[in-house]
C-alpha positions in Angstrom: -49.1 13.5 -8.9 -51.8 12.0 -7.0 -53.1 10.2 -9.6 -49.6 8.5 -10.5 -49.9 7.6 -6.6 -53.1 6.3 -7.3 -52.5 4.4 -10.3 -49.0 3.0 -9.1 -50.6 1.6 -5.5 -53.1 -0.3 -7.8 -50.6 -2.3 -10.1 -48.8 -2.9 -6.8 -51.4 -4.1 -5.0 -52.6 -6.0 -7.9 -48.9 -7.6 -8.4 -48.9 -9.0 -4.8 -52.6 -10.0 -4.7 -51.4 -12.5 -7.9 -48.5 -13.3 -6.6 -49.8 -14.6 -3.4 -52.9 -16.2 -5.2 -50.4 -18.3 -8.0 -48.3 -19.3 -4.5 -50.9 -20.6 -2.7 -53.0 -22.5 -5.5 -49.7 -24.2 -6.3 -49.2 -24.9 -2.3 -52.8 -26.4 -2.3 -52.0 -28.3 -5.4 -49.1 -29.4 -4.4 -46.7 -28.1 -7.4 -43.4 -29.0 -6.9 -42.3 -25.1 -8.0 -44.2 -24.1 -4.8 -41.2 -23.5 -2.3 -40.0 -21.2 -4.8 -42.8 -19.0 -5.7 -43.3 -18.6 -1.9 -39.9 -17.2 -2.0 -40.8 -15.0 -4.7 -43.4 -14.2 -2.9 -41.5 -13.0 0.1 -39.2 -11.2 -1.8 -41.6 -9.1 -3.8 -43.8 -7.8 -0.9 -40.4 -5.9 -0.1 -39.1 -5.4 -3.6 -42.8 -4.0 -5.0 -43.3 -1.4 -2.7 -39.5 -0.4 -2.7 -39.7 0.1 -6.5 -43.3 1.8 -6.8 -41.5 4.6 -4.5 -38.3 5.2 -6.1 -40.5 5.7 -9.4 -42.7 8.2 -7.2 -39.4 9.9 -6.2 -38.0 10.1 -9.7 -41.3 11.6 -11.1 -41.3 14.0 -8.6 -38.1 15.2 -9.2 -38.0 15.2 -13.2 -41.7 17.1 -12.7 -39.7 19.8 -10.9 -42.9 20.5 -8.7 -40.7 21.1 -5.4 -38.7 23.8 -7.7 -41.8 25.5 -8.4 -43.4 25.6 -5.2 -39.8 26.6 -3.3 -39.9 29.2 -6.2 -43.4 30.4 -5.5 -42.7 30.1 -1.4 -39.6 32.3 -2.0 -41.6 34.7 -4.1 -44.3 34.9 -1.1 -41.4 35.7 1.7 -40.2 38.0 -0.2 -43.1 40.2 -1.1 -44.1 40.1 2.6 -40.7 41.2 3.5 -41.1 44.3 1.0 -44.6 44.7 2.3 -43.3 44.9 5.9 -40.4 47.6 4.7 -43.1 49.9 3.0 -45.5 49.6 5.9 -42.5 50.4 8.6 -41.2 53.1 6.1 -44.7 55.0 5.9 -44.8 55.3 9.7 -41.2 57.0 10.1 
């Protein structure tokens, strides 16, 4: 999971560094398209990092890693509690 972080955090940051590179060689150029790739810019500083965690979230969930460690957490409790039982149960 880490590395998907990893991986994902780089294409976005490597989405918005080119995005706000294209916007402001065409401001210094003065493109005429330049008013709307700021705007494109603006909007996908919010929409990137909105989309690179929803794609975390739904990797998370279809790689069913909280189900395993709930599972395992459970599994822990649950031997301590019999533990605990024996232990009180020897001293009677």
């Amino acid at each position: 999971m880490k590395k998907l972080r990893r991986v994902l955090a780089l294409v976005g940051a490597i989405l918005l560094i080119g995005m706000y590179l294209a916007t402001m060689l065409l401001a210094i150029f003065g493109n005429a398209d330049s008013k709307g790739w700021l705007m494109a810019s603006i909007v996908m500083t919010v929409l990137i990092p909105v989309l690179l965690y929803a794609i975390q979230l739904v990797a998370r969930v279809f790689s069913g890693k909280n189900q395993k460690e709930a599972f395992r957490k459970a599994e822990a409790e649950q031997k301590a509690s019999e533990n605990k039982d024996n232990k009180t149960g020897q001293r009677k």
